[in-house]
C-alpha positions in Angstrom: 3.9 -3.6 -33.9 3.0 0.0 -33.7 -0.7 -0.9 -32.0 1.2 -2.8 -29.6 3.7 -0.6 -29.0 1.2 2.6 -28.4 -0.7 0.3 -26.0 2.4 -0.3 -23.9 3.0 3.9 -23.5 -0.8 3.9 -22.7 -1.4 1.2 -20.4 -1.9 2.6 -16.6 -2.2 0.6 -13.5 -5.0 3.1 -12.4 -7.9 1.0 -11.4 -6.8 -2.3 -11.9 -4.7 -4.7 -9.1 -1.3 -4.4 -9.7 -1.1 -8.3 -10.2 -3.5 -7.9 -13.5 -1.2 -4.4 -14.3 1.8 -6.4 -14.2 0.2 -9.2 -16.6 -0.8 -7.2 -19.1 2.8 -5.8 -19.6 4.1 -8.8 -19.8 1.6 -9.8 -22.6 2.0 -7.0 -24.1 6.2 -7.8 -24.1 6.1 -11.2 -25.0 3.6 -10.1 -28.0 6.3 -8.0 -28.9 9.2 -10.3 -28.6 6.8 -12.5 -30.4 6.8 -10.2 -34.0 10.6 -9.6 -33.6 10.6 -6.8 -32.1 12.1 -7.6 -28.4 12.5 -4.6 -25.8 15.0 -4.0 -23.8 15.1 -4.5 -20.1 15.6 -0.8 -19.8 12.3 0.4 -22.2 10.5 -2.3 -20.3 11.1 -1.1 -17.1 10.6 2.4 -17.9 7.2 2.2 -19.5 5.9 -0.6 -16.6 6.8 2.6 -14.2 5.6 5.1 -16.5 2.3 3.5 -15.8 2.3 2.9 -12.2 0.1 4.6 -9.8 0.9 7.0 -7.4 1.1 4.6 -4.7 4.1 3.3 -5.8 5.3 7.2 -6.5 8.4 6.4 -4.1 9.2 2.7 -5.4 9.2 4.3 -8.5 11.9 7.4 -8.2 14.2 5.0 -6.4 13.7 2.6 -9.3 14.6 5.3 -12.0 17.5 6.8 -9.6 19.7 3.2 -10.0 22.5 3.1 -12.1 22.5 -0.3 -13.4 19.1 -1.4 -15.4 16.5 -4.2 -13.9 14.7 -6.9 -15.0 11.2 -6.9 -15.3 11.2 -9.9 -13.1 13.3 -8.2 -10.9 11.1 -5.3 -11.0 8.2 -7.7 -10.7 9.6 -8.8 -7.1 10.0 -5.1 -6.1 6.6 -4.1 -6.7 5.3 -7.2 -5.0 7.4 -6.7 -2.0 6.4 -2.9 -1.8 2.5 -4.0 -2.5 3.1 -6.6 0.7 4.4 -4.0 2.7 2.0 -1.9 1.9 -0.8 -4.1 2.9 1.0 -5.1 6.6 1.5 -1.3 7.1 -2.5 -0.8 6.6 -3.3 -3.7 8.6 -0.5 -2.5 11.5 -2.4 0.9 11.0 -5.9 -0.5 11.6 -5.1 -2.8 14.6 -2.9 0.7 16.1 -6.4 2.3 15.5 -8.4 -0.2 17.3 -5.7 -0.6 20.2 -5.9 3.1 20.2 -10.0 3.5 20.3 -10.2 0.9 22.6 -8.1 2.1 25.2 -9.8 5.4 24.9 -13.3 3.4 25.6 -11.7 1.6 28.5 -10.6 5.1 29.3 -13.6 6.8 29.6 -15.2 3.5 31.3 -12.2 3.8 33.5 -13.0 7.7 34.5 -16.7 6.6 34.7 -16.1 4.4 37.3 -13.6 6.5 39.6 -16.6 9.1 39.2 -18.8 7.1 40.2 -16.6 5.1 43.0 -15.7 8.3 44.4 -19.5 10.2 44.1 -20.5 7.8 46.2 -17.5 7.5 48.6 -18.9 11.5 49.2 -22.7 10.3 49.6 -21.8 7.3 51.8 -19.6 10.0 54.0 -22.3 12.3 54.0 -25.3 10.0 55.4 -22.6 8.9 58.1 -21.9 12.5 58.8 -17.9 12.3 57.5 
């Protein structure tokens, strides 16, 4: 019991996928529940935060703010949903990048050929004696 309950205070999410994170709590919890010696929702929750990294730093405080206690599953859902958001705001981020970069290149190809339009606007003037 005591093995498994010092590798629940010293499990970390830190360079694992939070999916594989998640799982090993639960082992760890259902090991537990297993030797009779169930947590609560409360000391469940606590230590799967405890170990969470600091991407999730905001998730996190809002999680330990509420007044009534989650489920893991529940818990579970909100880290999922926070992971998914995540993940759409990186992949928004790149594609605003690329929108971004690109319209500078079209941009400079754009200034390019005004230059170039107009240089030679001012040489065609200049052979016809404008």
């Amino acid at each position: 019991m005591l093995t498994h309950l010092s590798t629940l205070m010293r499990t970390s999410q830190e360079g694992t996928t939070i999916a594989k994170y998640m799982q090993h709590i639960k082992t760890i919890v259902d090991d537990l529940a297993l030797i009779g010696y169930p947590l609560s929702d409360a000391k469940i929750v606590v230590h799967t935060l405890h170990g969470l990294s600091n991407d999730y730093k905001e998730l996190n405080a809002s999680i330990r703010t509420r007044e009534t206690t989650m489920t893991f599953e529940k818990l579970h859902d909100k880290i999922l949903d926070h992971e998914t958001r995540k993940d759409n705001e990186h992949d928004e981020g790149g594609d605003a990048r690329f929108a971004k970069e690109g319209g500078r290149a079209a941009m400079r190809r754009s200034d390019v050929m005004d230059t170039t339009l107009t240089d030679g606007d001012d040489s065609a003037r200049r052979r016809r004696g404008c």
